[in-house]
mmJSON file of the N, C-alpha and C atoms, coordinates in Angstrom:
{"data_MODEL":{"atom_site":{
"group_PDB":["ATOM","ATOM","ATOM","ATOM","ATOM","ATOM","ATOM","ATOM","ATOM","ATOM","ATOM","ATOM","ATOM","ATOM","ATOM","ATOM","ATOM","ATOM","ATOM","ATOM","ATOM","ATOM","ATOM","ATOM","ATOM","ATOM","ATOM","ATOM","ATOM","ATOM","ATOM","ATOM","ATOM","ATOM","ATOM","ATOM","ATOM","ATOM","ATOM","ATOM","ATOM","ATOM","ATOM","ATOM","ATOM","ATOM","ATOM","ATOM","ATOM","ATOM","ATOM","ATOM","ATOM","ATOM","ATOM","ATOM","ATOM","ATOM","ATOM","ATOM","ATOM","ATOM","ATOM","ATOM","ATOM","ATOM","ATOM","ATOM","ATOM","ATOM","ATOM","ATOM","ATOM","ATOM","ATOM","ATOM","ATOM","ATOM","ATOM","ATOM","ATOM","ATOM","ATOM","ATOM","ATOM","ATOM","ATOM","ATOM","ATOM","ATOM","ATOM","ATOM","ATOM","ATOM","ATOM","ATOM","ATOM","ATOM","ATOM","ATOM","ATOM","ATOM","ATOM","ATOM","ATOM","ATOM","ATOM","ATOM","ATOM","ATOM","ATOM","ATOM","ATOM","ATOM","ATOM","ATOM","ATOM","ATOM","ATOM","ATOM","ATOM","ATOM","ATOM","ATOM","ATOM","ATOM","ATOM","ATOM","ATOM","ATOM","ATOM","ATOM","ATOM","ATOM","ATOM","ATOM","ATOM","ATOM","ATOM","ATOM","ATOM","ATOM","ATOM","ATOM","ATOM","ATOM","ATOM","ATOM","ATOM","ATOM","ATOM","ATOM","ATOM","ATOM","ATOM","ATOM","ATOM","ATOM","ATOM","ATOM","ATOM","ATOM","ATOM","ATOM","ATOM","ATOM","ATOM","ATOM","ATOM","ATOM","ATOM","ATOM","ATOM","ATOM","ATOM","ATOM","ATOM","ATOM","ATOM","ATOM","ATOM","ATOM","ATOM","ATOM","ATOM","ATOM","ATOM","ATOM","ATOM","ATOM","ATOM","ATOM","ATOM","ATOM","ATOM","ATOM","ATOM","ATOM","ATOM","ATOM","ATOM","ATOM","ATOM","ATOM","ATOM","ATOM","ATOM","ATOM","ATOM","ATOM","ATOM","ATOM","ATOM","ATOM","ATOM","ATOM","ATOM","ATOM","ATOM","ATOM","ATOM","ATOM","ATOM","ATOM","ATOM","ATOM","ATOM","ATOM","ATOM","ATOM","ATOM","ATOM","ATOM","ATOM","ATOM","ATOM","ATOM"],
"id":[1,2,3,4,5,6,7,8,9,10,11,12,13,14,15,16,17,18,19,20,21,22,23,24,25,26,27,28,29,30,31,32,33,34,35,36,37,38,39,40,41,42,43,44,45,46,47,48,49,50,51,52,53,54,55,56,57,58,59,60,61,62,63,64,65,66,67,68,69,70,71,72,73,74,75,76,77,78,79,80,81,82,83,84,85,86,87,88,89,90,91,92,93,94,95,96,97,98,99,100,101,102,103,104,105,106,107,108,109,110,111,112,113,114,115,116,117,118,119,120,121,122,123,124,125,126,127,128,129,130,131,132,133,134,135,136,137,138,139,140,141,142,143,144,145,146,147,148,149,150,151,152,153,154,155,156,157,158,159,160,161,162,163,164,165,166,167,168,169,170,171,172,173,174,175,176,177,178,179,180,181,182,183,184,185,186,187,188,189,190,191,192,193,194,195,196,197,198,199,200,201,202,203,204,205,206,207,208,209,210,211,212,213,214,215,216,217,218,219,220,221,222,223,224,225,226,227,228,229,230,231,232,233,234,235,236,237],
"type_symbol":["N","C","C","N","C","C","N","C","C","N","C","C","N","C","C","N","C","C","N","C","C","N","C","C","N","C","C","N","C","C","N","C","C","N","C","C","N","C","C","N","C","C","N","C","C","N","C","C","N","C","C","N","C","C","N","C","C","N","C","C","N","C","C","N","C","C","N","C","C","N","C","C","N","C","C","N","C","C","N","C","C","N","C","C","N","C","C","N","C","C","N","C","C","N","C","C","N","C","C","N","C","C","N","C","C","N","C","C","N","C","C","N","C","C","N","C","C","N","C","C","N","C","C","N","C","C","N","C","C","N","C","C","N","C","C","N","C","C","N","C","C","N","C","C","N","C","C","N","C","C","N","C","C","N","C","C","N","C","C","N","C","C","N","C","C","N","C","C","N","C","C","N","C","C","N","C","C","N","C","C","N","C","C","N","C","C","N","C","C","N","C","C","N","C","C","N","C","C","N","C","C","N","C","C","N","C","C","N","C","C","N","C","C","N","C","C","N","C","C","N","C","C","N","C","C","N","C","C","N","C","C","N","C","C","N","C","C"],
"label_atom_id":["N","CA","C","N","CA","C","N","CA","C","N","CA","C","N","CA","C","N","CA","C","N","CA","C","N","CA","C","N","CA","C","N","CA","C","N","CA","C","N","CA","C","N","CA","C","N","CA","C","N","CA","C","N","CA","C","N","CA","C","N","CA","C","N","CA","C","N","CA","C","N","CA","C","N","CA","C","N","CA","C","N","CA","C","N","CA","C","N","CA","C","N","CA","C","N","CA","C","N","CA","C","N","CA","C","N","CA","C","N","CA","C","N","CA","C","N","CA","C","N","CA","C","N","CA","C","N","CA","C","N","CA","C","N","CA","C","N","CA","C","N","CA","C","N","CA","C","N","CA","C","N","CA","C","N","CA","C","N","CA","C","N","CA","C","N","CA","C","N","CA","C","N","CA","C","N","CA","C","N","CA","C","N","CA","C","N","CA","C","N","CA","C","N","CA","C","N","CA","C","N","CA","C","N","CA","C","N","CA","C","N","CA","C","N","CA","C","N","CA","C","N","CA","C","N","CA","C","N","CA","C","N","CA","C","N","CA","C","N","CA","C","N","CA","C","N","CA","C","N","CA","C","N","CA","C","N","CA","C","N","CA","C","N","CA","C","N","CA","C","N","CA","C","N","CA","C"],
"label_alt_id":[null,null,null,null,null,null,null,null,null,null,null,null,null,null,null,null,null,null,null,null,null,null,null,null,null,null,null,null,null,null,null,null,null,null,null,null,null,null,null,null,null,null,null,null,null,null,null,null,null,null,null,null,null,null,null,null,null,null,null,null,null,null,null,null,null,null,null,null,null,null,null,null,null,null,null,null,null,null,null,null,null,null,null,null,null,null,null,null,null,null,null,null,null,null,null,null,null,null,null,null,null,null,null,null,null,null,null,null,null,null,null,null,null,null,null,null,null,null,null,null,null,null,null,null,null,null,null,null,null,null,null,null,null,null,null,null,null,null,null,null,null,null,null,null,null,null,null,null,null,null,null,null,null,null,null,null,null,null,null,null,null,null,null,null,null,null,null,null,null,null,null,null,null,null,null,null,null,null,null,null,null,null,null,null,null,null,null,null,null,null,null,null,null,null,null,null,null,null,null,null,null,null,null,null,null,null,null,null,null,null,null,null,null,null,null,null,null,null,null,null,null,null,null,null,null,null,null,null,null,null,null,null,null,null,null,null,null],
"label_comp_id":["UNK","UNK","UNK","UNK","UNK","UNK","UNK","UNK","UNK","UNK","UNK","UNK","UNK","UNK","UNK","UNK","UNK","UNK","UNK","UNK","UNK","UNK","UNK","UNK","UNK","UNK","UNK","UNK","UNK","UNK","UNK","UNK","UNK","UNK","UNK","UNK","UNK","UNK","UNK","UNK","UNK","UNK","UNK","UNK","UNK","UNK","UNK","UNK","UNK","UNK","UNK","UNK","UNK","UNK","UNK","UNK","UNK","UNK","UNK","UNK","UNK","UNK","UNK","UNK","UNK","UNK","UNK","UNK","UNK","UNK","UNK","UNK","UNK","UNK","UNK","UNK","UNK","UNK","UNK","UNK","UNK","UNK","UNK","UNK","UNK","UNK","UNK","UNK","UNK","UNK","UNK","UNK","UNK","UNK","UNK","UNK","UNK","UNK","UNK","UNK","UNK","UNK","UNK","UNK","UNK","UNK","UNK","UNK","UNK","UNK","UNK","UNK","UNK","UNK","UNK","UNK","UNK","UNK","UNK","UNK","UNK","UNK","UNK","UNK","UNK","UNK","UNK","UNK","UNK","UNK","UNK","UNK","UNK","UNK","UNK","UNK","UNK","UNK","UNK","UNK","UNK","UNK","UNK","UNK","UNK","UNK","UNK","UNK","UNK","UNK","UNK","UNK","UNK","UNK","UNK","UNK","UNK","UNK","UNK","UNK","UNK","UNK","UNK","UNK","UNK","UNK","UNK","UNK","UNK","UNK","UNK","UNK","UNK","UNK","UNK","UNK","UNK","UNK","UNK","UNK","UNK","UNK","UNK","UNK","UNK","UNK","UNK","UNK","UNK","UNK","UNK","UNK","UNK","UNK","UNK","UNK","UNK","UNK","UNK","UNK","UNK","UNK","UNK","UNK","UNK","UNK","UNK","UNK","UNK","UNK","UNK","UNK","UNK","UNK","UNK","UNK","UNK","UNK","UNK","UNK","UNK","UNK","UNK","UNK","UNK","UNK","UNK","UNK","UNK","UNK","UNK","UNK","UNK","UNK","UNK","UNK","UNK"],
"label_asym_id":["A","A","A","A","A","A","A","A","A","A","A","A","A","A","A","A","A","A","A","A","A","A","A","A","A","A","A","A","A","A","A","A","A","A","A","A","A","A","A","A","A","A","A","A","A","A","A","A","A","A","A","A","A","A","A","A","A","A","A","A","A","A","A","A","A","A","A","A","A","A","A","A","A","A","A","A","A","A","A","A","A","A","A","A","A","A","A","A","A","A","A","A","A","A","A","A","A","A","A","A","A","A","A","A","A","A","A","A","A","A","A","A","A","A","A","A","A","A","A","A","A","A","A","A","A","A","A","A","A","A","A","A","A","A","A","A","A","A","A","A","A","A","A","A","A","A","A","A","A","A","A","A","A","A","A","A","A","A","A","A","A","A","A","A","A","A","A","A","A","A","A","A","A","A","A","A","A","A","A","A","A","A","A","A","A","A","A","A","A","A","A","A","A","A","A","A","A","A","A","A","A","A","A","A","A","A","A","A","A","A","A","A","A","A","A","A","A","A","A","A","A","A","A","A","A","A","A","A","A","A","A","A","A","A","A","A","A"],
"label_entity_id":["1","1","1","1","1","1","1","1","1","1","1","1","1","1","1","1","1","1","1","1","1","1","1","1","1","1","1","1","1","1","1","1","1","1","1","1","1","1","1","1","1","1","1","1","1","1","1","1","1","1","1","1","1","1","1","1","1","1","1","1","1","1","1","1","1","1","1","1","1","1","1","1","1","1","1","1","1","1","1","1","1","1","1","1","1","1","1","1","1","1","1","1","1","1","1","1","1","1","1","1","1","1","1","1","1","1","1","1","1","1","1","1","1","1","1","1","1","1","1","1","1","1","1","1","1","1","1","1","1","1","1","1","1","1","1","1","1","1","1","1","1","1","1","1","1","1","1","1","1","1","1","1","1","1","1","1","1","1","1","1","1","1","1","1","1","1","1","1","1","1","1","1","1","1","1","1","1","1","1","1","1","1","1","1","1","1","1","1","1","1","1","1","1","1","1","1","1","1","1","1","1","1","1","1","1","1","1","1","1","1","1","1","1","1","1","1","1","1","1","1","1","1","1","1","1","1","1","1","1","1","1","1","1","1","1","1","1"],
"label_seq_id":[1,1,1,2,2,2,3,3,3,4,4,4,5,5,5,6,6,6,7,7,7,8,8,8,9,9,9,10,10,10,11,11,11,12,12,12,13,13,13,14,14,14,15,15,15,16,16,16,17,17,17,18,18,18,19,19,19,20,20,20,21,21,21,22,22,22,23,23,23,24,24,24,25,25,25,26,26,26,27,27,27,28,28,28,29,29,29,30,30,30,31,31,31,32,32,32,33,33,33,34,34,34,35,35,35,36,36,36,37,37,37,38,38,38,39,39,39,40,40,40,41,41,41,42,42,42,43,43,43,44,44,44,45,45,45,46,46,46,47,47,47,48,48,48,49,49,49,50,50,50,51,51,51,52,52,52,53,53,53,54,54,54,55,55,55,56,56,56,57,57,57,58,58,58,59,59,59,60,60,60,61,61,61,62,62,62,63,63,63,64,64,64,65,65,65,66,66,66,67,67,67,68,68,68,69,69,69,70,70,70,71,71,71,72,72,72,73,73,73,74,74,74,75,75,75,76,76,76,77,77,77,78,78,78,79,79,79],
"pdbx_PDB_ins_code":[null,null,null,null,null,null,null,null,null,null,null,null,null,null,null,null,null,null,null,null,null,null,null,null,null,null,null,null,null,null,null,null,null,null,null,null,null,null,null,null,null,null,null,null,null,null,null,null,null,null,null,null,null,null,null,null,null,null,null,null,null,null,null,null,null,null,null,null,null,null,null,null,null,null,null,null,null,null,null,null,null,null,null,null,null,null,null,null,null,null,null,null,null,null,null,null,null,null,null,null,null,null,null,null,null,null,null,null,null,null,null,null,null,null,null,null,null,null,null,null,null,null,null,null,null,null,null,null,null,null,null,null,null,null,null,null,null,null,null,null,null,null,null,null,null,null,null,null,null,null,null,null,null,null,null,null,null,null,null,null,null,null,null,null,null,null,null,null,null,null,null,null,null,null,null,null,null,null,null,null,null,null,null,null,null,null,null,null,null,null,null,null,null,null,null,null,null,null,null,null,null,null,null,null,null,null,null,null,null,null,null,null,null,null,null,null,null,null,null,null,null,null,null,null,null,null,null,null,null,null,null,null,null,null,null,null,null],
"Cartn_x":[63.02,64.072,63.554,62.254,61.983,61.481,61.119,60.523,61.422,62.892,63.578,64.419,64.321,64.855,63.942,63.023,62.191,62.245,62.467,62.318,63.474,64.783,66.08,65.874,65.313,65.476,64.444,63.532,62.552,63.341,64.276,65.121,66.11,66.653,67.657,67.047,65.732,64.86,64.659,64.067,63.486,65.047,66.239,67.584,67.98,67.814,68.126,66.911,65.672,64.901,65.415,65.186,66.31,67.228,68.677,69.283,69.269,67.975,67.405,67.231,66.035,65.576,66.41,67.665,68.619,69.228,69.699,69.898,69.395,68.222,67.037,67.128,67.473,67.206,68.516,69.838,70.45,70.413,70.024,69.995,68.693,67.847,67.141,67.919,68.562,68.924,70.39,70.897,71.729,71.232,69.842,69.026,68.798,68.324,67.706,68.901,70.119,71.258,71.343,71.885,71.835,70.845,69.403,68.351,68.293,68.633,68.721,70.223,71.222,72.254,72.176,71.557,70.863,70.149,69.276,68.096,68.752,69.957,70.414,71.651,72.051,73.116,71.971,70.869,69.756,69.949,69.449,68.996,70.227,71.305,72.851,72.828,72.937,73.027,72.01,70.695,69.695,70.088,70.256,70.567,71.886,72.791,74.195,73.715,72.907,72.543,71.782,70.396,70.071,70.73,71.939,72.986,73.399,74.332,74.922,74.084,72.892,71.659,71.645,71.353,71.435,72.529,73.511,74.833,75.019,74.702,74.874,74.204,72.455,71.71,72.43,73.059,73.168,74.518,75.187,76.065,75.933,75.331,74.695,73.851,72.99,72.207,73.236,74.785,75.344,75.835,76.604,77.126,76.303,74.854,74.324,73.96,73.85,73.982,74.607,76.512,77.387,77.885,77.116,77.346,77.025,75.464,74.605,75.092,75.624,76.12,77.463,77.937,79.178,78.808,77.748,77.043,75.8,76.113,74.79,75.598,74.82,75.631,74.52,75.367,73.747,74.631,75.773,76.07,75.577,74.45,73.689,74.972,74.429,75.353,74.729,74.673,74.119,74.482,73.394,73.606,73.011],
"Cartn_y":[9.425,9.414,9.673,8.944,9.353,10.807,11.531,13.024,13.963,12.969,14.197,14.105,12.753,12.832,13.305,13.297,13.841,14.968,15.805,17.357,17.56,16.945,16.988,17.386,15.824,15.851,17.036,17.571,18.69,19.779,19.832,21.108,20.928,20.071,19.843,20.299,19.484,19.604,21.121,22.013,23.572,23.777,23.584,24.517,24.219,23.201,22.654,23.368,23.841,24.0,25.857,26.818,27.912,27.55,27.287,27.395,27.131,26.537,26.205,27.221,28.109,29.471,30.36,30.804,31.549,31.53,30.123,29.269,29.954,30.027,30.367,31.784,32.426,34.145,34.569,33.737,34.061,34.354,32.553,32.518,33.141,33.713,34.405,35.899,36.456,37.867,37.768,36.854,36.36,36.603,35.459,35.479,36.672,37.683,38.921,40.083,39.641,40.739,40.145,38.774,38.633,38.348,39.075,38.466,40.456,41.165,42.733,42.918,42.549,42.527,42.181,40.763,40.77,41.292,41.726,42.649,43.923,44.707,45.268,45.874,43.894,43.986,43.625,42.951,43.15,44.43,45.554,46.608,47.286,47.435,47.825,46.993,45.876,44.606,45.461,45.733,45.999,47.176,48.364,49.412,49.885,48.986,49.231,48.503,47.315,46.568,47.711,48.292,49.375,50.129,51.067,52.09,51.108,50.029,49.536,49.289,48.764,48.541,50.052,50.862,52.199,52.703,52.432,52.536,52.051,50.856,49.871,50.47,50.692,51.252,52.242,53.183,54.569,54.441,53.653,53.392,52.657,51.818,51.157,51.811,52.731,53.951,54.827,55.609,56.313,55.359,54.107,53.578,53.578,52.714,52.871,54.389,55.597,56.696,57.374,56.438,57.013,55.916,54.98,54.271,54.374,54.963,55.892,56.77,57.925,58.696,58.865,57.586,57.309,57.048,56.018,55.367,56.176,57.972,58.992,59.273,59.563,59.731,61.218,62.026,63.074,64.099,63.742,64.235,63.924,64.941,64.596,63.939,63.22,62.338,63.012,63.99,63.905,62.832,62.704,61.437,62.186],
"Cartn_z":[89.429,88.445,87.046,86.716,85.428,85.195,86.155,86.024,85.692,86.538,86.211,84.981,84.452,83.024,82.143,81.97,81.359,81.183,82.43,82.519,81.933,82.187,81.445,80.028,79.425,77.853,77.326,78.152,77.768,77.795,78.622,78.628,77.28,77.231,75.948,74.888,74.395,73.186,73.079,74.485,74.691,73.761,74.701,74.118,72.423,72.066,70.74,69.475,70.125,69.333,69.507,70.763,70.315,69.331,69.617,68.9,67.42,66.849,65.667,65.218,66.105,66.053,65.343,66.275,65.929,64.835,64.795,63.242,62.276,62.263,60.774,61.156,62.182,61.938,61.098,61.216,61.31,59.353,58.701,57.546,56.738,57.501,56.786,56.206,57.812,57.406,55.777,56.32,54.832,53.483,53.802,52.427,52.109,52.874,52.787,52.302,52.886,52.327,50.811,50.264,49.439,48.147,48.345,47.25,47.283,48.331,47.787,47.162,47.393,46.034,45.235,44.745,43.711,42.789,43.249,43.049,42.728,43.452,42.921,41.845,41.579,40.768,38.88,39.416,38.255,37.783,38.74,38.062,37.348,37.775,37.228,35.822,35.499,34.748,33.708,33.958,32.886,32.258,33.515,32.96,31.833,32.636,31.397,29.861,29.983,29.048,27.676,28.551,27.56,27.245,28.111,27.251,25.713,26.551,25.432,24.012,24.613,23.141,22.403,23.351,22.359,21.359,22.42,21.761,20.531,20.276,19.575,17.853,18.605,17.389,16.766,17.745,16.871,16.027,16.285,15.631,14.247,14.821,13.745,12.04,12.731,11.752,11.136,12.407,11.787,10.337,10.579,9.6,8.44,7.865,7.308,6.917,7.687,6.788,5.978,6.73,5.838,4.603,4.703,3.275,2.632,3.118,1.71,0.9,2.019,1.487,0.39,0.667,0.12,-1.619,-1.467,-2.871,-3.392,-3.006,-2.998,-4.46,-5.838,-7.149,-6.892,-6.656,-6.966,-8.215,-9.076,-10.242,-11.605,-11.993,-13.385,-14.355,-15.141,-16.629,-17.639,-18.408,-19.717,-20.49,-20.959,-22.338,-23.449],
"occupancy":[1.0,1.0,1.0,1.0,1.0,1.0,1.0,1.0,1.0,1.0,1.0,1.0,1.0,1.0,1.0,1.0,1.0,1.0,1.0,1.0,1.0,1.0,1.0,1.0,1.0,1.0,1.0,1.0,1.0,1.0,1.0,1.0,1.0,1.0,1.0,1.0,1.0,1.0,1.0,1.0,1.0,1.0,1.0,1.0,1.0,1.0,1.0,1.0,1.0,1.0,1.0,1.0,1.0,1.0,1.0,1.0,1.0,1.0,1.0,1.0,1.0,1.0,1.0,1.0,1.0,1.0,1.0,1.0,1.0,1.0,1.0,1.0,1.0,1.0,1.0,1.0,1.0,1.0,1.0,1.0,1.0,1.0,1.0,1.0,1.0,1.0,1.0,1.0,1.0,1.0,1.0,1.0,1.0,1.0,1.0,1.0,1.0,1.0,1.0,1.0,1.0,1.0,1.0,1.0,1.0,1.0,1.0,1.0,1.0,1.0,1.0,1.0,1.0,1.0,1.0,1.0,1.0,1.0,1.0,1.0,1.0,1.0,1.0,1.0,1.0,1.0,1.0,1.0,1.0,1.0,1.0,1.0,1.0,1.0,1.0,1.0,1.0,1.0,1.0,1.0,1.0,1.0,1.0,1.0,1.0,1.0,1.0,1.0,1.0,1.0,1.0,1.0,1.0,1.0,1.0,1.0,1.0,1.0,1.0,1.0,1.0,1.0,1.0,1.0,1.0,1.0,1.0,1.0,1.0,1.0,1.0,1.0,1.0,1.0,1.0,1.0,1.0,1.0,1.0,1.0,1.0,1.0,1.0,1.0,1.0,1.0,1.0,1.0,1.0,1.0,1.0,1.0,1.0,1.0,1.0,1.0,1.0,1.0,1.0,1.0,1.0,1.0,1.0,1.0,1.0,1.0,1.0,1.0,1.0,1.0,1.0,1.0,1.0,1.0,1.0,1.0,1.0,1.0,1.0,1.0,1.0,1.0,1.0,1.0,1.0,1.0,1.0,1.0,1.0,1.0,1.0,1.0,1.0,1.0,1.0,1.0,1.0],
"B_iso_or_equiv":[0.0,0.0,0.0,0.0,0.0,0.0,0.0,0.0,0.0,0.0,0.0,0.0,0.0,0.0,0.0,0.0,0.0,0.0,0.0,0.0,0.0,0.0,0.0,0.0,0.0,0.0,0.0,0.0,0.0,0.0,0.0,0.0,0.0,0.0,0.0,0.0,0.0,0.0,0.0,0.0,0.0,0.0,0.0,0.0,0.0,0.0,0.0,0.0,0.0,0.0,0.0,0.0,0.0,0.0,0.0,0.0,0.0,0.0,0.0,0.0,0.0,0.0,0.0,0.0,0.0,0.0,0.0,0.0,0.0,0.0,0.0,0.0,0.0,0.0,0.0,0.0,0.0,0.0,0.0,0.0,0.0,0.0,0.0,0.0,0.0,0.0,0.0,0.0,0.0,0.0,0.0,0.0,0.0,0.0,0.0,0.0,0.0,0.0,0.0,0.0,0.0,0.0,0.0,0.0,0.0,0.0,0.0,0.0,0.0,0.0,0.0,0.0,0.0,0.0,0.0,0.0,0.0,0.0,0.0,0.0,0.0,0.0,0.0,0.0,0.0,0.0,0.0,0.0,0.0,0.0,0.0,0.0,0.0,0.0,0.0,0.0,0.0,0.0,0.0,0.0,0.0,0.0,0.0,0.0,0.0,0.0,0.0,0.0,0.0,0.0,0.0,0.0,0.0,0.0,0.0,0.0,0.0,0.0,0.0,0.0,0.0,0.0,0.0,0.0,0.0,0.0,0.0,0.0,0.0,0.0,0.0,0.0,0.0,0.0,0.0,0.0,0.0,0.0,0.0,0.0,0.0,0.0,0.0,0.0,0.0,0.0,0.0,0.0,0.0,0.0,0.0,0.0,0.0,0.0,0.0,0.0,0.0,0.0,0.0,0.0,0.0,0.0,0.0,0.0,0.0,0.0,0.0,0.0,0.0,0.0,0.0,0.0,0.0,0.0,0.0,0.0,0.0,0.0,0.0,0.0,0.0,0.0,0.0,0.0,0.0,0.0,0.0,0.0,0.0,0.0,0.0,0.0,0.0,0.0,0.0,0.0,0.0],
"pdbx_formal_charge":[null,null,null,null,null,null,null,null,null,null,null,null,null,null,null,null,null,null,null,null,null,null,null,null,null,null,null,null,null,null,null,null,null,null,null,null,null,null,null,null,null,null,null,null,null,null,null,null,null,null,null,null,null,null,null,null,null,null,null,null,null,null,null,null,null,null,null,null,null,null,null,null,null,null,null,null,null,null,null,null,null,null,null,null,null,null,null,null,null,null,null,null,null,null,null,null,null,null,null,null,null,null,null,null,null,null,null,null,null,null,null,null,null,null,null,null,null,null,null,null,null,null,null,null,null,null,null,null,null,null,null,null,null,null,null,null,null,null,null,null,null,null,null,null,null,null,null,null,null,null,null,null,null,null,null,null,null,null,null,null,null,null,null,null,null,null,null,null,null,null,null,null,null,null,null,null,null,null,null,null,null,null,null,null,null,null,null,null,null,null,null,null,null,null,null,null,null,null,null,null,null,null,null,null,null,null,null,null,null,null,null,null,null,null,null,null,null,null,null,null,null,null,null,null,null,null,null,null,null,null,null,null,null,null,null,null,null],
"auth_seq_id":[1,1,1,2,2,2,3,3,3,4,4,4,5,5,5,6,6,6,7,7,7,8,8,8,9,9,9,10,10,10,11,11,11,12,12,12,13,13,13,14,14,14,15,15,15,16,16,16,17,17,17,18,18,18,19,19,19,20,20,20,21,21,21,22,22,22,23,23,23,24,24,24,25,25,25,26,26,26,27,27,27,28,28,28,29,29,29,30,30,30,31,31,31,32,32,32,33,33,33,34,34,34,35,35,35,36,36,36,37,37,37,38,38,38,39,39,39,40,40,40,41,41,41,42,42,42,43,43,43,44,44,44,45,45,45,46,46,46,47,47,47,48,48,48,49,49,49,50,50,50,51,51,51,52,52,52,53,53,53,54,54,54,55,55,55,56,56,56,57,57,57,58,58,58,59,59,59,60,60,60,61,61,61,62,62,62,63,63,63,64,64,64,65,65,65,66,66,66,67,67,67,68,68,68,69,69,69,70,70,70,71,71,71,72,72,72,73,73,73,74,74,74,75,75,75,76,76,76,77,77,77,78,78,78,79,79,79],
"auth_comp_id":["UNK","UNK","UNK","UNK","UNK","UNK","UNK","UNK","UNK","UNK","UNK","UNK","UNK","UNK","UNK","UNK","UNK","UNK","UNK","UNK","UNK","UNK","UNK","UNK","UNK","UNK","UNK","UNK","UNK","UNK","UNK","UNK","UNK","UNK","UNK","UNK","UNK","UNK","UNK","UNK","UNK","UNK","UNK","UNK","UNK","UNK","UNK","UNK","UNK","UNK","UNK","UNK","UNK","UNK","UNK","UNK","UNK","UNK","UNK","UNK","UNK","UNK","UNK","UNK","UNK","UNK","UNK","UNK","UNK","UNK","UNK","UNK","UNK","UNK","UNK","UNK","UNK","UNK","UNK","UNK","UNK","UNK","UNK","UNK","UNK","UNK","UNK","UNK","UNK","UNK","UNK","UNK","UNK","UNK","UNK","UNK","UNK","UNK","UNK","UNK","UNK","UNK","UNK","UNK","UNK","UNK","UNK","UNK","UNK","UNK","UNK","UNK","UNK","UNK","UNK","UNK","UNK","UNK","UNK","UNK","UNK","UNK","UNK","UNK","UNK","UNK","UNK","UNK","UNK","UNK","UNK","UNK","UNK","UNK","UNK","UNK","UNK","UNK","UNK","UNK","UNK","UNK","UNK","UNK","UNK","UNK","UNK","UNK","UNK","UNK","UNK","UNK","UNK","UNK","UNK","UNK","UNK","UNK","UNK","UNK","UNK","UNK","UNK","UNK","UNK","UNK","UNK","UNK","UNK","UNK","UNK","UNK","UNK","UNK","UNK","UNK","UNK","UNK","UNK","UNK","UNK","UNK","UNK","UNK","UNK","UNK","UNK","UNK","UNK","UNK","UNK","UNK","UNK","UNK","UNK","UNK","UNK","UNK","UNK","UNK","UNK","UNK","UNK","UNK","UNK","UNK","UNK","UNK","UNK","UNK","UNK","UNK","UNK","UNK","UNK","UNK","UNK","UNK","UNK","UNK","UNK","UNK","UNK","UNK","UNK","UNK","UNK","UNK","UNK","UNK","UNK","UNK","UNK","UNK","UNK","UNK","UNK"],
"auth_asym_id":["A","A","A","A","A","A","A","A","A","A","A","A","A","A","A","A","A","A","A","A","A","A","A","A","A","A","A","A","A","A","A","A","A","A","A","A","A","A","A","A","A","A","A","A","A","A","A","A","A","A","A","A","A","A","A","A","A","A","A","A","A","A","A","A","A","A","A","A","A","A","A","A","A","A","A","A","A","A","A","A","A","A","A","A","A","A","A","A","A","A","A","A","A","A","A","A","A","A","A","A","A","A","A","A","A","A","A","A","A","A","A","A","A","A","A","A","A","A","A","A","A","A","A","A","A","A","A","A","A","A","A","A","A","A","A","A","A","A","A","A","A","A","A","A","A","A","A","A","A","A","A","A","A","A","A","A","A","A","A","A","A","A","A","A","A","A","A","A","A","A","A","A","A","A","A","A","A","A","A","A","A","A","A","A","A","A","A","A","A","A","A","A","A","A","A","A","A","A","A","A","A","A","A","A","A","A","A","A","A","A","A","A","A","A","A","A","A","A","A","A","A","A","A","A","A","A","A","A","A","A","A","A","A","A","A","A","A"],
"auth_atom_id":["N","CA","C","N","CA","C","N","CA","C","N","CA","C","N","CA","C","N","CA","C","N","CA","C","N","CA","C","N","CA","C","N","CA","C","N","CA","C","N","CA","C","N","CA","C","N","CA","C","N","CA","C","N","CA","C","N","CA","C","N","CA","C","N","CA","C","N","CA","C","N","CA","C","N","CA","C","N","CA","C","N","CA","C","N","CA","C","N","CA","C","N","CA","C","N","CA","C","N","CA","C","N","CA","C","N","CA","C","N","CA","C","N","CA","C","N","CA","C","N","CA","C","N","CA","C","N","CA","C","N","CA","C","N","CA","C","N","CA","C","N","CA","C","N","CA","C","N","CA","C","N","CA","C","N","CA","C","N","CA","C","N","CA","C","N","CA","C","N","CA","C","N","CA","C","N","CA","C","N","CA","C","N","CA","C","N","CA","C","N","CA","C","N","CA","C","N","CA","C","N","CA","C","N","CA","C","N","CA","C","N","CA","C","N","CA","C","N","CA","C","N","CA","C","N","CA","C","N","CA","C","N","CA","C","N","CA","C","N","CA","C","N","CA","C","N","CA","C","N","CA","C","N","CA","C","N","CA","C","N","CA","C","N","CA","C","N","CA","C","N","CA","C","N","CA","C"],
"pdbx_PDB_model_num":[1,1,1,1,1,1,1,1,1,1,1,1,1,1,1,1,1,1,1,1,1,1,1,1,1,1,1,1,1,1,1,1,1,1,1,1,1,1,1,1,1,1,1,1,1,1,1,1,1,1,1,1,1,1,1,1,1,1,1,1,1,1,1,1,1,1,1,1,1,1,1,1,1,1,1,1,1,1,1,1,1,1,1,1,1,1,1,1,1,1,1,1,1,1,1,1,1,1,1,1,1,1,1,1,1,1,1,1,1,1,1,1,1,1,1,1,1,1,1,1,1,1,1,1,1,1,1,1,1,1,1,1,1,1,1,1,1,1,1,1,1,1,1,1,1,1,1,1,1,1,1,1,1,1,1,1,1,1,1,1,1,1,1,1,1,1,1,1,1,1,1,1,1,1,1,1,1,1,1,1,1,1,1,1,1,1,1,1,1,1,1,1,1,1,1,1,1,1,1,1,1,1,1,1,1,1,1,1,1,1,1,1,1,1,1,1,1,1,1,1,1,1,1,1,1,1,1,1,1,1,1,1,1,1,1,1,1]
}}}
């Protein structure tokens, strides 16, 4: 009687430790879909980030060129 409980609970433990198995394949491939969306919502995220930075500068320079130009006196005064 005890051999064969034994062999029992060895079989339970064998099946419980599969289904563990499967368990973790299952949440690895998860991890793995979601740390490459990630990874590729980073690179989207960075890239729009630098347009916008550029964006930002040149706008920035145009303004300052045209305020210059605004406060440019290039008409001689005789005195």
């Amino acid at each position: 009687m005890s051999v064969c409980l034994l062999q029992e609970s060895m079989e339970t433990v064998h099946r419980r430790l599969e289904r563990s198995r499967q368990m973790q394949m299952v949440l690895r491939a998860f991890e793995a879909r979601a740390r490459n969306l990630l990874e590729d919502n980073l690179w989207r995220v960075s890239f729009w980030s630098c347009v916008n930075l550029l964006v930002l500068l040149s706008v920035a320079l145009t303004q300052v060129y045209t305020v210059r130009r605004l406060f440019d006196d290039r008409r001689r005064v005789c005195s």
